[in-house]
py3Dmol code that shows the C-alpha trace and the ligand (Angstrom):
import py3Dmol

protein = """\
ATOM      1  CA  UNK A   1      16.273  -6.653  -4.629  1.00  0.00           C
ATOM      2  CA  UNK A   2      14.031  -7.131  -1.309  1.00  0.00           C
ATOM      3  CA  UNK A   3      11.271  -5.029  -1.285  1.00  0.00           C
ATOM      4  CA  UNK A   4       8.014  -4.975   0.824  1.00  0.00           C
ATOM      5  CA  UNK A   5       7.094  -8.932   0.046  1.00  0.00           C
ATOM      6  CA  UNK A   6      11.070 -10.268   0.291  1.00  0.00           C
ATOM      7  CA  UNK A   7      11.214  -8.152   3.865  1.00  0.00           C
ATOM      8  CA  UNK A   8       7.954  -9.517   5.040  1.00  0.00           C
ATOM      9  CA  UNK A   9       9.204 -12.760   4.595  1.00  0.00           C
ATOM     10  CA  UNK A  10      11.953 -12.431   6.248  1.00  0.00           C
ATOM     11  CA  UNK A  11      10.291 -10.984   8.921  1.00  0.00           C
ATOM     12  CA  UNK A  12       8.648 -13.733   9.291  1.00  0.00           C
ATOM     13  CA  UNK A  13      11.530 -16.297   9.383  1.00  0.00           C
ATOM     14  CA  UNK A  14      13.129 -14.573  11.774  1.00  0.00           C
ATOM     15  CA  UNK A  15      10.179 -14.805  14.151  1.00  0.00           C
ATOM     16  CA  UNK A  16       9.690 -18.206  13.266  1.00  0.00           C
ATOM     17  CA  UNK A  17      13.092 -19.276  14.221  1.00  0.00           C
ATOM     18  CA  UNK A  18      13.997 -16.581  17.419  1.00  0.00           C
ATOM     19  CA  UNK A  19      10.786 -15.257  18.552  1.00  0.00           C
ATOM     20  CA  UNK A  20      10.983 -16.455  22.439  1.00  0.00           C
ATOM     21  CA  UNK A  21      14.964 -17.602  22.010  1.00  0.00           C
ATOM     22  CA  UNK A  22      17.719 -15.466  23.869  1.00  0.00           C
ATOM     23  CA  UNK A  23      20.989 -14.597  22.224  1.00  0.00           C
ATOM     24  CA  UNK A  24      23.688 -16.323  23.636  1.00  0.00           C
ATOM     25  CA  UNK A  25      26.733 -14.101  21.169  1.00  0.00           C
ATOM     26  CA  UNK A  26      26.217 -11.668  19.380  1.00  0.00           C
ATOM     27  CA  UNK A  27      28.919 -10.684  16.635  1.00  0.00           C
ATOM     28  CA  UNK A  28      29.278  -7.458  14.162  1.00  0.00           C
ATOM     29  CA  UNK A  29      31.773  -6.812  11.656  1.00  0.00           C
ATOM     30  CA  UNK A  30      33.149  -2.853  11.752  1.00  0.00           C
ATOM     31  CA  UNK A  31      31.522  -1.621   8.306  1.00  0.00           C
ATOM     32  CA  UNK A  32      29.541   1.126   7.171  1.00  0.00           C
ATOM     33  CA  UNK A  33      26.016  -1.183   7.516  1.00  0.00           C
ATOM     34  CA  UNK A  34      26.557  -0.369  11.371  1.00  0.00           C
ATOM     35  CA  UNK A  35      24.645   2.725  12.723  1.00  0.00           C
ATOM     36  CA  UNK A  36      24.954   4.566  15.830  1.00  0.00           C
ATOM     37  CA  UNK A  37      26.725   1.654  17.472  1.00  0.00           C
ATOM     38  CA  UNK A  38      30.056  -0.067  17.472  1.00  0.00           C
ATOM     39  CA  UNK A  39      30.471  -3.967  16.892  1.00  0.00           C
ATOM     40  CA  UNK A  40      31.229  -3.775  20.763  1.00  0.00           C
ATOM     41  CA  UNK A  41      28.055  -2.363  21.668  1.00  0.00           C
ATOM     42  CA  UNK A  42      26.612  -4.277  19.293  1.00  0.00           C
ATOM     43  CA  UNK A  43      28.038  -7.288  21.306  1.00  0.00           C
ATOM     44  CA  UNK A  44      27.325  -5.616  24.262  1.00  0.00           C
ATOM     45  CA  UNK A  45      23.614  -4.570  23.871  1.00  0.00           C
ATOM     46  CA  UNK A  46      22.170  -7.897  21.942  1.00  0.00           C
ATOM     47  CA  UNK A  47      24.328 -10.719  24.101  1.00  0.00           C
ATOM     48  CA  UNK A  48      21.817 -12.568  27.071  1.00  0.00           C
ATOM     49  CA  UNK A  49      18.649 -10.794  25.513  1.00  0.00           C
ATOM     50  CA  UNK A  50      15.600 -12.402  24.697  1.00  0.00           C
ATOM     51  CA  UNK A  51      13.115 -11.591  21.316  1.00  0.00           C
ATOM     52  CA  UNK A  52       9.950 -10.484  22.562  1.00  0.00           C
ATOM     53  CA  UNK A  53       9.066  -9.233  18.858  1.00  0.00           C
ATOM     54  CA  UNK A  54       9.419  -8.651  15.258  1.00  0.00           C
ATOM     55  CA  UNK A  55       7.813  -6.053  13.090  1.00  0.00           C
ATOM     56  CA  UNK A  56       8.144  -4.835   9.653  1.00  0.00           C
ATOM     57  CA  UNK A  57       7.513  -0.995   8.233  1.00  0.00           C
ATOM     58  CA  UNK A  58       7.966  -0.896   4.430  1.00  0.00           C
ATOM     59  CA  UNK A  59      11.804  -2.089   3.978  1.00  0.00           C
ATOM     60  CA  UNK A  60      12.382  -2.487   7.895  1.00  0.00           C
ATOM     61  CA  UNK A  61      12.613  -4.855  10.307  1.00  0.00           C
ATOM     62  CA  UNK A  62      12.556  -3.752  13.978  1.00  0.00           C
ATOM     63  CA  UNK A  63      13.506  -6.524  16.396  1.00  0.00           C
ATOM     64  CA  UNK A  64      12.359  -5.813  20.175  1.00  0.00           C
ATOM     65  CA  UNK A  65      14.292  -7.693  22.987  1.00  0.00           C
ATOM     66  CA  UNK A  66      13.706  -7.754  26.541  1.00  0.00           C
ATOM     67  CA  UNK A  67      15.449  -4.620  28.763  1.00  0.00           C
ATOM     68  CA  UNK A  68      14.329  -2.367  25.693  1.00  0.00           C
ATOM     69  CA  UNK A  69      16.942  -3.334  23.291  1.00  0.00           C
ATOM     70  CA  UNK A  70      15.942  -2.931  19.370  1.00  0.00           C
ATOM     71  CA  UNK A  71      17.844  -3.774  16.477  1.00  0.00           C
ATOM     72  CA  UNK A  72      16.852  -1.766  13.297  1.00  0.00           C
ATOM     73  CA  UNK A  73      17.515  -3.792  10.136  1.00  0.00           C
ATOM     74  CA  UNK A  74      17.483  -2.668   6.774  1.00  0.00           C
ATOM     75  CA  UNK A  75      18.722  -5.360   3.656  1.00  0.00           C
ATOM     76  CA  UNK A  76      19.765  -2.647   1.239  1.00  0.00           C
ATOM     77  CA  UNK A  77      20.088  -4.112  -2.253  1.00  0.00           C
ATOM     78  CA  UNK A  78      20.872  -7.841  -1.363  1.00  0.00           C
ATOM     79  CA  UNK A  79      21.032  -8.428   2.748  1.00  0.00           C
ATOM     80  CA  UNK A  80      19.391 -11.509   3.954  1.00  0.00           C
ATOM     81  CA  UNK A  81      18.734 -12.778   7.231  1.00  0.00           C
ATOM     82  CA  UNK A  82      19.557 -16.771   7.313  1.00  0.00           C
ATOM     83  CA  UNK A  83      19.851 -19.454   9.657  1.00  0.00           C
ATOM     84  CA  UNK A  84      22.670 -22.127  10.196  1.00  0.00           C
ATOM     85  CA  UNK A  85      22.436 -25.185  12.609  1.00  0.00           C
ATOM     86  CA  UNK A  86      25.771 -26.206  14.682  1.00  0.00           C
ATOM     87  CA  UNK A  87      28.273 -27.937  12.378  1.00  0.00           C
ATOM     88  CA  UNK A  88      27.293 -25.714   9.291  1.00  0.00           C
ATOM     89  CA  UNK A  89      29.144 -23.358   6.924  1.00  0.00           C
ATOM     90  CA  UNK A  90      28.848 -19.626   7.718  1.00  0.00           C
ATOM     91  CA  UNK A  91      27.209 -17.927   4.452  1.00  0.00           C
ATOM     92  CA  UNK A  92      29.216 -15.929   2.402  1.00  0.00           C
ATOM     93  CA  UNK A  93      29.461 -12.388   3.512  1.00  0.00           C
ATOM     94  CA  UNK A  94      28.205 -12.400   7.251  1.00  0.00           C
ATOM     95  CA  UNK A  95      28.435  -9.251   8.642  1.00  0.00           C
ATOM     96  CA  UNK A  96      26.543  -9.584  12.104  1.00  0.00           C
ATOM     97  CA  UNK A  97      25.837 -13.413  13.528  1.00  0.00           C
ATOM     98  CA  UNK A  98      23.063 -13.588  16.575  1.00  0.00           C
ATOM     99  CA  UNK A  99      23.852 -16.845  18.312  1.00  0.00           C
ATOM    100  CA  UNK A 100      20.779 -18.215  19.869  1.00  0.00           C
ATOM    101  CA  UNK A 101      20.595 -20.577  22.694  1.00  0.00           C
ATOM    102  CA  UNK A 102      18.826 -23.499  20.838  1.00  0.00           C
ATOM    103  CA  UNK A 103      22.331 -23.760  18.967  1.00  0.00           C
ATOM    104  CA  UNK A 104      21.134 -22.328  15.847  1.00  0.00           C
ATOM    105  CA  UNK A 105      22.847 -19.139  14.498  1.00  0.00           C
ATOM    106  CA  UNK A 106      20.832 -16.594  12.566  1.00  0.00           C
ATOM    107  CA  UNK A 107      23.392 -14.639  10.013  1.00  0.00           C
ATOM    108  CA  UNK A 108      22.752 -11.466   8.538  1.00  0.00           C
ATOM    109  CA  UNK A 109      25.325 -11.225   4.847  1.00  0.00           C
ATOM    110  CA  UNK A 110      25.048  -8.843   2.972  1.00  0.00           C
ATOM    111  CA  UNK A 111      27.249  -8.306  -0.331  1.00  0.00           C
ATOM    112  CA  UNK A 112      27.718  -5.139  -1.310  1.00  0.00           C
ATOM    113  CA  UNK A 113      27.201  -3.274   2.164  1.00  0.00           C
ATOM    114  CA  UNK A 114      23.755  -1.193   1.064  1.00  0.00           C
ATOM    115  CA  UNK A 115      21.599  -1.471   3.781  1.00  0.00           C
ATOM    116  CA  UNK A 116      21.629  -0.366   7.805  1.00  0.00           C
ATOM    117  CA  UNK A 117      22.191  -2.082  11.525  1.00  0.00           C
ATOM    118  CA  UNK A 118      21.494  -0.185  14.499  1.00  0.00           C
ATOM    119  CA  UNK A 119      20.855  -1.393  17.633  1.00  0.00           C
ATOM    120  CA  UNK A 120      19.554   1.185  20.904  1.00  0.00           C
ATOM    121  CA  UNK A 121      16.552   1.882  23.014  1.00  0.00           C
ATOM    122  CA  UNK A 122      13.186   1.131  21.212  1.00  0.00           C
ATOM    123  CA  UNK A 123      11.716   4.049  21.234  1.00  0.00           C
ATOM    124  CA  UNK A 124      14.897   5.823  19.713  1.00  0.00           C
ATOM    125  CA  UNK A 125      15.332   3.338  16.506  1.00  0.00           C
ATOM    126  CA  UNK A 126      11.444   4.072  15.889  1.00  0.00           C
ATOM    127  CA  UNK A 127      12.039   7.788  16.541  1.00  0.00           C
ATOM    128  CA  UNK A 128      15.058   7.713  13.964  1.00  0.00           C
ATOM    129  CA  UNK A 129      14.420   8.990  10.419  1.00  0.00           C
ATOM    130  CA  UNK A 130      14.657   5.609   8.626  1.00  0.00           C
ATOM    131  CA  UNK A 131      11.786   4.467  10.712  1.00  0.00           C
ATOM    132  CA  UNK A 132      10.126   7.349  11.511  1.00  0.00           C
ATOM    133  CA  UNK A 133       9.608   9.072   8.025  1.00  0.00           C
ATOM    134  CA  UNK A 134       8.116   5.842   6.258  1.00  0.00           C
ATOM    135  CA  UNK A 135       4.296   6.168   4.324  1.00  0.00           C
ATOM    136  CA  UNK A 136       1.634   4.209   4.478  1.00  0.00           C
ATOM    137  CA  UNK A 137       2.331   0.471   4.281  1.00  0.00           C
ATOM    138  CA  UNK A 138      -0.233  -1.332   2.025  1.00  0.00           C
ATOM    139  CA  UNK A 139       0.187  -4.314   4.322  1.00  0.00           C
ATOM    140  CA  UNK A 140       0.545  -2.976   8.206  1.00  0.00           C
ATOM    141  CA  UNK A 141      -1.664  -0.138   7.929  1.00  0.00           C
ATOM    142  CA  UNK A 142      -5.320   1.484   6.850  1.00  0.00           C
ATOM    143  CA  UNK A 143      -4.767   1.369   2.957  1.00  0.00           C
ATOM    144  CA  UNK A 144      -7.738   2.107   1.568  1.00  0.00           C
ATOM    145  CA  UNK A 145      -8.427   3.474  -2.484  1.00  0.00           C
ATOM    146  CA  UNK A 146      -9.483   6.992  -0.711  1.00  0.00           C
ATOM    147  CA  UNK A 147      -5.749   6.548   1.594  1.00  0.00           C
ATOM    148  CA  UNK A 148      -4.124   5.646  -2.077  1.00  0.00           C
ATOM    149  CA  UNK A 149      -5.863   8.784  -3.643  1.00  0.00           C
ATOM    150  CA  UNK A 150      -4.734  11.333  -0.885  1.00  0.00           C
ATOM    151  CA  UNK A 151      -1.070   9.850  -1.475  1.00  0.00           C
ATOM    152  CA  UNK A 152      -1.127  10.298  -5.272  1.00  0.00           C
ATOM    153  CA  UNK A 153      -3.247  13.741  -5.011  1.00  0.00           C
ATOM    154  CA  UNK A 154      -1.560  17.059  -6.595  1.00  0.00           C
ATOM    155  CA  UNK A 155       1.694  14.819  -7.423  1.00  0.00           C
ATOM    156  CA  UNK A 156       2.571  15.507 -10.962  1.00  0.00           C
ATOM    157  CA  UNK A 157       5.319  13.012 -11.317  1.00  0.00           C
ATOM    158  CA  UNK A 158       4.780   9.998 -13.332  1.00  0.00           C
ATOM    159  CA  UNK A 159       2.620   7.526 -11.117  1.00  0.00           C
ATOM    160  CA  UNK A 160       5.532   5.078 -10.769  1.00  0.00           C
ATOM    161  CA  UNK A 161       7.914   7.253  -9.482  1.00  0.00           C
ATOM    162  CA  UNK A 162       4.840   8.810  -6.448  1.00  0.00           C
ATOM    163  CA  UNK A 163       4.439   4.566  -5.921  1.00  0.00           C
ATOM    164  CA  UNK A 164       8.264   4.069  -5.193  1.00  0.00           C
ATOM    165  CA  UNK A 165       8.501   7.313  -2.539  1.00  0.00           C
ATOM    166  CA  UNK A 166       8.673   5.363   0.996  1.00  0.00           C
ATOM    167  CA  UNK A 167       7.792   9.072   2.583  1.00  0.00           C
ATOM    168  CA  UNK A 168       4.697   8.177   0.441  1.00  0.00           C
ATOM    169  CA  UNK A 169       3.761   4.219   0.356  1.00  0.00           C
ATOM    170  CA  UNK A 170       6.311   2.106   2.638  1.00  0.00           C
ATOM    171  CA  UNK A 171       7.505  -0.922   0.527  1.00  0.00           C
ATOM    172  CA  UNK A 172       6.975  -0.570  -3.107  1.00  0.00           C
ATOM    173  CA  UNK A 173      10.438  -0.595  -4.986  1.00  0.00           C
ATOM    174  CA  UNK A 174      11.237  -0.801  -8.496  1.00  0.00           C
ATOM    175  CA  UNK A 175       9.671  -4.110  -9.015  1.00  0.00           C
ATOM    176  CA  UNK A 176       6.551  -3.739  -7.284  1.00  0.00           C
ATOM    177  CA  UNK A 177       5.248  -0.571  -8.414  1.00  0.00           C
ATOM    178  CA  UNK A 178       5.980  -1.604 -11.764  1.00  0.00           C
ATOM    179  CA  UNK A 179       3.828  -4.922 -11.107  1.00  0.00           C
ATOM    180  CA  UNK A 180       0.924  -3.042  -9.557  1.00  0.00           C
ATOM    181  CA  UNK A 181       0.557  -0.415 -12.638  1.00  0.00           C
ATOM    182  CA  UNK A 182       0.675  -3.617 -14.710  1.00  0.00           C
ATOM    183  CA  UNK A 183      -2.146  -5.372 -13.008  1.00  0.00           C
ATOM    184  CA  UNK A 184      -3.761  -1.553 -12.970  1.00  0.00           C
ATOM    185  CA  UNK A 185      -3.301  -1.061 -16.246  1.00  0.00           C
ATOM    186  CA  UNK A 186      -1.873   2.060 -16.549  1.00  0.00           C
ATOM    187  CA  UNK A 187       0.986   3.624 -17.860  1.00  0.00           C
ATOM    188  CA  UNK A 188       4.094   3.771 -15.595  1.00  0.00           C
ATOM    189  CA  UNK A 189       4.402   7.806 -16.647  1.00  0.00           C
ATOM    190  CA  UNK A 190       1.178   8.522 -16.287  1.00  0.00           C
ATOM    191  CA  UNK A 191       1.252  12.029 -13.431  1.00  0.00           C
ATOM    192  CA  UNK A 192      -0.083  10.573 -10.413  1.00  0.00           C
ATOM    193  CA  UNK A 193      -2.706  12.971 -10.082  1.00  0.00           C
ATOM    194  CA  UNK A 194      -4.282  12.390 -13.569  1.00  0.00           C
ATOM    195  CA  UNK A 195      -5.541   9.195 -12.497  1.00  0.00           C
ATOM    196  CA  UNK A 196      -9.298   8.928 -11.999  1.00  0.00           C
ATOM    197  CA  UNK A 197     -11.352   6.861  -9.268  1.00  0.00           C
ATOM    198  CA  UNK A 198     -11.527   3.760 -11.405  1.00  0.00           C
ATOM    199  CA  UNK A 199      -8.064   3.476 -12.241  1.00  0.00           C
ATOM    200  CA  UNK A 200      -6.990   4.736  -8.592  1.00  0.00           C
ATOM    201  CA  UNK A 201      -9.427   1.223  -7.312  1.00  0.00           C
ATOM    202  CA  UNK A 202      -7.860  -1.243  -9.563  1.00  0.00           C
ATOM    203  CA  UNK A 203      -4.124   0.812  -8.849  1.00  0.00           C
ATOM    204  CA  UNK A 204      -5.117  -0.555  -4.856  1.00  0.00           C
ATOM    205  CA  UNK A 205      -6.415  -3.658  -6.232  1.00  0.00           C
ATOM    206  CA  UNK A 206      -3.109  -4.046  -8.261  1.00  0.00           C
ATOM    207  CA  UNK A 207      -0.643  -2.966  -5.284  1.00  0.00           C
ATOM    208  CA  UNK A 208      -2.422  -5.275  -2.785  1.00  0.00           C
ATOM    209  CA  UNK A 209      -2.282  -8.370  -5.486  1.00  0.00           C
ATOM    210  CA  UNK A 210       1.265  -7.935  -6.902  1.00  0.00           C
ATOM    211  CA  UNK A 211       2.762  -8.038  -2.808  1.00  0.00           C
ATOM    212  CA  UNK A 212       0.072 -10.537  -1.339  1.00  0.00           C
ATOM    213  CA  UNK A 213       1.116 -12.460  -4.900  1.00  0.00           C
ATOM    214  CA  UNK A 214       5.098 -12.375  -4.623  1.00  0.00           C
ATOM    215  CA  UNK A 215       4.874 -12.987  -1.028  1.00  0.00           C
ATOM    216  CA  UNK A 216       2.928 -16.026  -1.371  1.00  0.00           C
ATOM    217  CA  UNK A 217       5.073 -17.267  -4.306  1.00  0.00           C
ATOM    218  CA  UNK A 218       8.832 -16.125  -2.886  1.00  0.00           C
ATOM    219  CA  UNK A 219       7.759 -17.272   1.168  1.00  0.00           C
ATOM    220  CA  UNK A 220      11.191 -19.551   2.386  1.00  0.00           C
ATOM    221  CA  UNK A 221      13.814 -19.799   4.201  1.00  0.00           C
ATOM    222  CA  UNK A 222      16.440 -18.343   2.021  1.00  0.00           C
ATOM    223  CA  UNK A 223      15.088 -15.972  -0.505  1.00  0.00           C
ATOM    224  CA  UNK A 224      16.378 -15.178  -4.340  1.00  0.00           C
ATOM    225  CA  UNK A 225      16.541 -12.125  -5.591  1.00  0.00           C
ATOM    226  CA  UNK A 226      15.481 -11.946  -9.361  1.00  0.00           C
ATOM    227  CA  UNK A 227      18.575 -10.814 -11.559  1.00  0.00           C
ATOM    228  CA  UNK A 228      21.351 -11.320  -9.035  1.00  0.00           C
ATOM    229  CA  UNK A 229      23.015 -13.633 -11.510  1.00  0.00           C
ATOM    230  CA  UNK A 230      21.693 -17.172 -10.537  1.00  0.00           C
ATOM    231  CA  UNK A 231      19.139 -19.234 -11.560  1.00  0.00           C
ATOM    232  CA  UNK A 232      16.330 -17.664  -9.215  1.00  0.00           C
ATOM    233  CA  UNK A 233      12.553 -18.441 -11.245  1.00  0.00           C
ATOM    234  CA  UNK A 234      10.889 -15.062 -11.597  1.00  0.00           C
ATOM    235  CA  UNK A 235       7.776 -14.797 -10.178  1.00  0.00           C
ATOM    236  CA  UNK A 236       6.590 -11.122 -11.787  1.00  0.00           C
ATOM    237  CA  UNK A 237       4.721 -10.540 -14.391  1.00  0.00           C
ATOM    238  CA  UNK A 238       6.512  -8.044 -16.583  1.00  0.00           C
ATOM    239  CA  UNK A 239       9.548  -7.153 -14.575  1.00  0.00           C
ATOM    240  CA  UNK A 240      12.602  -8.275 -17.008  1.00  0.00           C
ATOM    241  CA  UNK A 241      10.095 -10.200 -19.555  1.00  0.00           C
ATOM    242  CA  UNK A 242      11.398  -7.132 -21.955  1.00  0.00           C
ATOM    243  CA  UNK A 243      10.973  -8.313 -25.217  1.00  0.00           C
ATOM    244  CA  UNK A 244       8.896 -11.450 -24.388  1.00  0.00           C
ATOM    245  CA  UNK A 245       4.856 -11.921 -24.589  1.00  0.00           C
ATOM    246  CA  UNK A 246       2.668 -10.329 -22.220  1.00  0.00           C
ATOM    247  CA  UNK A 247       0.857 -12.837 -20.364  1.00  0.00           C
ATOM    248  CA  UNK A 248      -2.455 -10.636 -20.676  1.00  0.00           C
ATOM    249  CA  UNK A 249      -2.400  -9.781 -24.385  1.00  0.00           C
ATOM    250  CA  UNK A 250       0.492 -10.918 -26.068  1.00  0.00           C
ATOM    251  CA  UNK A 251       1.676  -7.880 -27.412  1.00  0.00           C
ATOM    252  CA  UNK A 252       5.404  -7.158 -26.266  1.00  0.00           C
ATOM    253  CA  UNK A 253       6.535  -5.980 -23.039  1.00  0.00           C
ATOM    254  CA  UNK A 254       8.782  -2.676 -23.361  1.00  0.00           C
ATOM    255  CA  UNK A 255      11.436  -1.702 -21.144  1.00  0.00           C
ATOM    256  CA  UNK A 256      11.987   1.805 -20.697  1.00  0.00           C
ATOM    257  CA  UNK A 257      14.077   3.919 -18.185  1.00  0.00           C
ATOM    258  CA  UNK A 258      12.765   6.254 -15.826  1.00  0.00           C
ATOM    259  CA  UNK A 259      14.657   8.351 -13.000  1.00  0.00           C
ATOM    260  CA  UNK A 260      17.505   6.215 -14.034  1.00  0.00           C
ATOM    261  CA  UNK A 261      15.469   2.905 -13.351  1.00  0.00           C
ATOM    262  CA  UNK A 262      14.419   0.352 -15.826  1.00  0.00           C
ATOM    263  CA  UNK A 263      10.791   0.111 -16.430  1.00  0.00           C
ATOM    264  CA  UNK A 264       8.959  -2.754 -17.745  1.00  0.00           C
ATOM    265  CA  UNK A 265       4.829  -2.344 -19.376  1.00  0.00           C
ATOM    266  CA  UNK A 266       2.882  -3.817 -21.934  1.00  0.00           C
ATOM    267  CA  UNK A 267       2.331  -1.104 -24.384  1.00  0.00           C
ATOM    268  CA  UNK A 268      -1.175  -2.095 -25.182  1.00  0.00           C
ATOM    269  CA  UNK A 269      -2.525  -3.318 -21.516  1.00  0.00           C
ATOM    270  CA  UNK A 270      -0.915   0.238 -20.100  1.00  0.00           C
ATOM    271  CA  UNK A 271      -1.624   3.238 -23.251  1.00  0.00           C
ATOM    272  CA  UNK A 272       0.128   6.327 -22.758  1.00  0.00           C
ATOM    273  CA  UNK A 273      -2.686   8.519 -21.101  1.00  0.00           C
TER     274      UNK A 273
END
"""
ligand_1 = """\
1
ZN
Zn -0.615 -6.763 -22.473
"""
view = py3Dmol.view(width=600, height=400)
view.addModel(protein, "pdb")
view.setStyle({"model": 0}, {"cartoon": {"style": "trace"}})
view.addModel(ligand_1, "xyz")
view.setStyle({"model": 1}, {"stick": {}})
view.zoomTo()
view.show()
């Protein structure tokens, strides 16, 4: 499931391959992923312009194009942004195609239509709530272990839970958060505001490591998702090593569920506080 490092990456692909190129078509399918537009103003809006820029905000990508056209992008539980030349297959499950006018076609599929596309003015995608409402992002912005203690101060719930609000950090998911508190670690249900200075430094330390980590080890043109059912290596640490040695210790990582997510921990790196 993309999360901050899996987003950045594509982020980065995509301004690899379009930043500078104009779209010659531009193609949506009519399903729920489309927001505030039609697959004719899709058409309409993206055809003839020209990507002056690419930025990512937690989960988000926000794609500027000359005349003041964005296109806000969010890849839900599976979306992917990938590129065909001329002469190759479509990927499975293509629901908006940008043809650019180097005669390469970037796709966005996306399975089980999670996930948003909205295209409009700029300033009004950044303005919407998606964009608009997002934390701090470890990567984009001023995340210091003070900034990481003023998000986690007074917050009862169990640290993991605080780490996976985007109103709170931008870009930690399920995965992440759990990867951080290992290399913290603490105990995912520890209450957020229990944590003291030390363990608030090495929870930055961790959060900075685990994304700068996955990023480095995921970074390519078509991304796997862990636990989508093919063969994809698993870069993390303890996400779904349940039952198998921790790498630190070699005691045995636990899963357990919390707000109706599995958790993975190593019960004797991360004590119940
Ligand atoms: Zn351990």
């Amino acid at each position: 499931m993309p999360e901050l490092p899996e987003v950045e990456i594509t982020r980065r692909n995509l301004e690899r391959w379009a930043l500078g190129r104009r779209v010659v078509e531009a193609q949506a399918e009519v399903c729920r992923l489309l927001e505030g537009c039609t697959a004719a103003t899709f058409r309409k809006r993206l055809r003839g312009r020209a990507l002056e820029d690419i930025e990512r905000r937690g989960k988000y990508l926000l794609a500027t194009f000359d005349g003041d056209v964005g296109l806000l992008c969010h890849l839900g539980m599976n979306g992917r942004w990938l590129r065909r030349h001329a002469g190759e297959h479509a990927p499975q499950h293509a629901r908006a195609v940008l043809h650019l006018d180097d005669d390469q076609t970037l796709f966005y599929a996306n399975a089980r239509l999670l996930g948003r596309l909205a295209t409009g003015p700029v300033d009004r995608l950044r303005a919407s709530p998606g964009w608009s409402s997002l934390g701090v992002d470890p990567l984009r912005d001023r995340f210091t272990p003070s900034v990481l203690r003023s998000v986690l101060a007074g917050r009862r719930a169990p640290v993991k839970n605080v780490l996976m609000d985007q109103h709170r950090i931008a870009g930690l998911g399920n995965i992440q958060a759990a990867e951080a508190l290992w290399l913290a670690r603490i105990h995912p249900t520890t209450p957020a505001d229990a944590l003291d200075r030390r363990e608030v430094e090495r929870l930055h330390r961790g959060i900075l490591r685990t994304l700068r980590d996955t990023i480095a080890e995921s970074e390519g043109d078509e991304i796997e998702y862990v636990g989508e059912g093919g063969d994809a290596p698993n870069p993390f640490r303890v996400y779904q090593h349940e039952g198998e040695a921790c790498s630190r210790c070699g005691d045995t990582v636990m899963r357990i569920r919390m707000a109706g997510r599995s958790t993975f921990f190593c019960p004797s790196c991360q004590p119940e506080a």
